[in-house]
N, C-alpha and C positions, 0 to 999 in steps of 0.2 A: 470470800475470794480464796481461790487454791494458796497453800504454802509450800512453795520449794526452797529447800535448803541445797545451796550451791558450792560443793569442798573446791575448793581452788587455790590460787594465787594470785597476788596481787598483780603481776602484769599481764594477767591472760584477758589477753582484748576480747576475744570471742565471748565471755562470758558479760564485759560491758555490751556488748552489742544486743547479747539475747537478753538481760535487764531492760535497755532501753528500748528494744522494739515490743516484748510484750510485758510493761508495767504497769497496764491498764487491766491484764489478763490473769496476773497471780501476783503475790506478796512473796517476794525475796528475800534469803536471807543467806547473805554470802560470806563465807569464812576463807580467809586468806590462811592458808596454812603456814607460811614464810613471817607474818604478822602472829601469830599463834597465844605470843603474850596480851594480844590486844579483845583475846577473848578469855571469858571465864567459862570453863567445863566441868560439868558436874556431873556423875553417873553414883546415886545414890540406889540402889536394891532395882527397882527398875523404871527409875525414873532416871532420865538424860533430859540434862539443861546446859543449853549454851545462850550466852548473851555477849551484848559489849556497849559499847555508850549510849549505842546508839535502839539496842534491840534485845527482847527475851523472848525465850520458846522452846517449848518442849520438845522433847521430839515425837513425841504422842500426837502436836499436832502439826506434823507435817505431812504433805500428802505424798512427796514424792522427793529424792535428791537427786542431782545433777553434781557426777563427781569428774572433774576435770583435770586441770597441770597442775599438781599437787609440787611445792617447790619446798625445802624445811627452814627454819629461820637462821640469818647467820647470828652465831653465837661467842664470835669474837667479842674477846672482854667480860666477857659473862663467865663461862665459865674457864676453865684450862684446855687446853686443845684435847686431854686426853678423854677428859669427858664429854665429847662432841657427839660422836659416834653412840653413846650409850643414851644422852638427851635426845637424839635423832630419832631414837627407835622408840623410846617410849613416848614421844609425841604422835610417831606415827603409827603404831601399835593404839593407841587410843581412835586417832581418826576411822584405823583399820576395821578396828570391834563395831563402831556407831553403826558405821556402812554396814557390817556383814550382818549385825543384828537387827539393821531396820529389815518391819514386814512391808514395807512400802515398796512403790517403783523406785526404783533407782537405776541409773544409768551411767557407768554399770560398775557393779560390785569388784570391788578388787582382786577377790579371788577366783574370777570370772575372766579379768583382763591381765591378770597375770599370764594364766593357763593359754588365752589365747594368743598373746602378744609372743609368745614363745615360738620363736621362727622354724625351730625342729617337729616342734608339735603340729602346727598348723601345716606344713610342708604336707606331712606323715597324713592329716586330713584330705589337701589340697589334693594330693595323690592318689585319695580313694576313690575323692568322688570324680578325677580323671580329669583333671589338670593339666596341661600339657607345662612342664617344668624344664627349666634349664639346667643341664647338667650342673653337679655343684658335689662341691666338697668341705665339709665341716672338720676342721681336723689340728689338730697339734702337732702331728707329724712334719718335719723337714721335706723328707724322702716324697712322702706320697702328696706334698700338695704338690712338691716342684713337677711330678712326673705327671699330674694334672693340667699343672697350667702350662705346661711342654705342650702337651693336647692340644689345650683347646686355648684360645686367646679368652684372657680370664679378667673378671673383676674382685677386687676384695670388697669386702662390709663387714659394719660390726655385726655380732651376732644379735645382738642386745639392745642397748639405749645410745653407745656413742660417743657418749658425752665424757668430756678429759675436762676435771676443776682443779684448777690452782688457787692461792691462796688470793688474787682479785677476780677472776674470771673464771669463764667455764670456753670451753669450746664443743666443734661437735666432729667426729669421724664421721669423713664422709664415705659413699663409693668412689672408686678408683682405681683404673684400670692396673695390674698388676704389673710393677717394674722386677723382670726376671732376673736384674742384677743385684737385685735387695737382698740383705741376709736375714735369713732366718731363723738365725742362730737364739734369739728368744720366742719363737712360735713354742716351744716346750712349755713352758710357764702360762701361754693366755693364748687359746687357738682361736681360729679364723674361720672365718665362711668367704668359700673360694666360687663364684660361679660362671660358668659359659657367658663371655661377653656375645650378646644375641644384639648383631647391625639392626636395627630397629628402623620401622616405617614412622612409626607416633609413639608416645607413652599415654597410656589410659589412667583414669583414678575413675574409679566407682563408686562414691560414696551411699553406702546401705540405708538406711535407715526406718528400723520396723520390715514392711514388705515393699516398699518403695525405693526405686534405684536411679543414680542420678549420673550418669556415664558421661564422664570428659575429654574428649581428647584433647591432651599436651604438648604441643608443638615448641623444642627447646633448640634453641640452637646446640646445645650440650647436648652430645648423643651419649654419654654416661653418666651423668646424677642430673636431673633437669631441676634437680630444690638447688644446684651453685647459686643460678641467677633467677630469679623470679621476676624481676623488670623486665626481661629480654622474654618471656613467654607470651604463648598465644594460645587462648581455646578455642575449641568449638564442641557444645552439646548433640550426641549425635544419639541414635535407634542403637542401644546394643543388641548383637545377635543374641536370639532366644535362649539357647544353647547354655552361653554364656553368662547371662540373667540367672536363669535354673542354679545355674551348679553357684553361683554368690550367693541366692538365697539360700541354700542348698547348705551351706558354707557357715553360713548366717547359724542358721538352726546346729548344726555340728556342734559349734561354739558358742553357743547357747546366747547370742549376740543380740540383741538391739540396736547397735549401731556398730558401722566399722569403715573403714577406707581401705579400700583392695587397689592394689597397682598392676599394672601390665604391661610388659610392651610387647607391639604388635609387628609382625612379620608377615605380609600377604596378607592370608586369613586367618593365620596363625594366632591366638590370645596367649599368651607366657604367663604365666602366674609368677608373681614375683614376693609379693606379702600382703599381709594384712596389717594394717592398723586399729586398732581396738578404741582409739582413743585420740581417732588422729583430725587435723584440724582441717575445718569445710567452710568457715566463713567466709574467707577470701573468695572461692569457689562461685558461695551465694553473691557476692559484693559482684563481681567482675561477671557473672551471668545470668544474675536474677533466678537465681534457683530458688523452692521454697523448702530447702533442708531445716532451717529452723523451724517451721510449719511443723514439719511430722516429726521432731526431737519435741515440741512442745504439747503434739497428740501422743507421743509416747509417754512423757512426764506425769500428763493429766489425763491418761486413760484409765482410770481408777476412777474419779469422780467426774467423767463424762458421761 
């Protein structure tokens, strides 16, 4: 029976979901990276072994990994807050090495989904291969965002991941339309991505996977971030235009990708390119339309010994 080793986290449902539908299919072995103490890892000359109460294995015999929402462990009480930061990195510095140095499939390598998940980068891609993009401004400046979103009626976003942690919680930055009475007085220290608010017909998600494409349209009552409310949405599976098909996979291969979630919102016939997701989550997608995205993430996993 195939072996995939799965880096993750312990509340990433999507990862329960693809255990449970195909464990008839391969032998799991999932590592919670947030639990990290609950495993033993050993990288002796070149051999890597990971185990835990439950499970040993090499990684010589795995056939393929599945690398997902890698979260770090908390470390309150264990060590001093000041040593967090430097535990953090050589926990993840280890995960990092296994990944980069497996010769196997993996999906997908983190200095793969680093490169792509960079919103400037992939923009600078989107652009070549003619992308129809929304004005937008990336910048630290005062001056030139205000005289931007003077322009154009504007949205802000993180540039990055979002995410604000305090010492119980985390939250997420969302989009949101730009309040021209805000001060900007710290945009110097930590710049922004300013873009063309674009009145939208529907929002798309195309989820990639391998050369197979799964196009959704998004129906939100929120005509600026449709991820606020997820209960108040509505899909429908529709034909993407050719065109538009081409230049994802197209996009795909650029990024040297396997898998990824591309967004859009649509104007007439207009498609907008808005980002890609390298890493981003489709189960829900499959649950609410019977899509078979885990199908070909599991033809991707075990294409090696298929």
């Amino acid at each position: 029976m195939p072996k995939i080793l799965i880096i993750t986290s312990s509340f990433d449902l999507t990862c329960d979901y693809i255990i449970k539908k195909f464990e008839r299919k391969a032998q799991f072995f999932r590592l919670n990276v947030d639990f990290f103490q609950d495993y033993e890892i050993s990288i002796q000359n070149h051999l890597t072994t990971i185990c835990n109460q439950y499970w040993r294995v090499g990684l010589g015999e795995i056939d393929s990994i599945y690398y997902r929402k890698v979260s770090l462990p908390d470390l309150t009480n264990i060590f001093d807050d000041k040593y967090h930061y430097y535990v953090h990195r050589e926990i993840f510095t280890v995960m990092e090495g296994i990944l980069e140095s497996f010769d196997g499939v993996c999906l997908s390598k983190p200095s793969i989904l680093r490169k792509a998940d960079n919103k400037i980068y992939q923009l600078k891609v989107a652009q070549e291969l003619g992308f129809e993009i929304p004005e937008l401004n990336i910048s630290n400046s005062a001056s030139v965002s205000k005289t931007f979103y003077k322009k154009f009626q504007s949205i802000v976003k993180p540039i990055s991941y979002g995410k604000i942690y305090d010492e119980k919680k985390s939250a997420v930055m969302q989009t949101n339309l730009v309040d021209k009475d805000i001060s900007l007085n710290t945009l110097k220290y930590c710049p922004a991505y300013f873009q063309r608010f674009i009145e939208k017909d529907v929002d798309v998600r195309v989820t990639v996977v391998g050369k197979k494409t799964f196009p959704v349209k998004i129906f939100s009552n929120d005509k600026v971030d449709w991820r606020k409310d997820y209960d108040s949405l509505n899909y429908e599976v529709f034909l993407l235009p050719a065109e538009i098909e081409d230049k994802c996979l197209c996009l795909m291969d650029q990024l040297d990708l396997n898998f990824g979630a591309i967004d859009f919102v649509v104007k007439g016939e207009i498609y907008y390119f808005l980002e890609i997701n390298a890493n981003g989550q489709w189960a829900w997608l499959e649950n609410e339309l019977k899509l078979p995205i885990s199908d070909e993430i599991m033809k991707i996993l075990l294409k090696s010994i298929l």
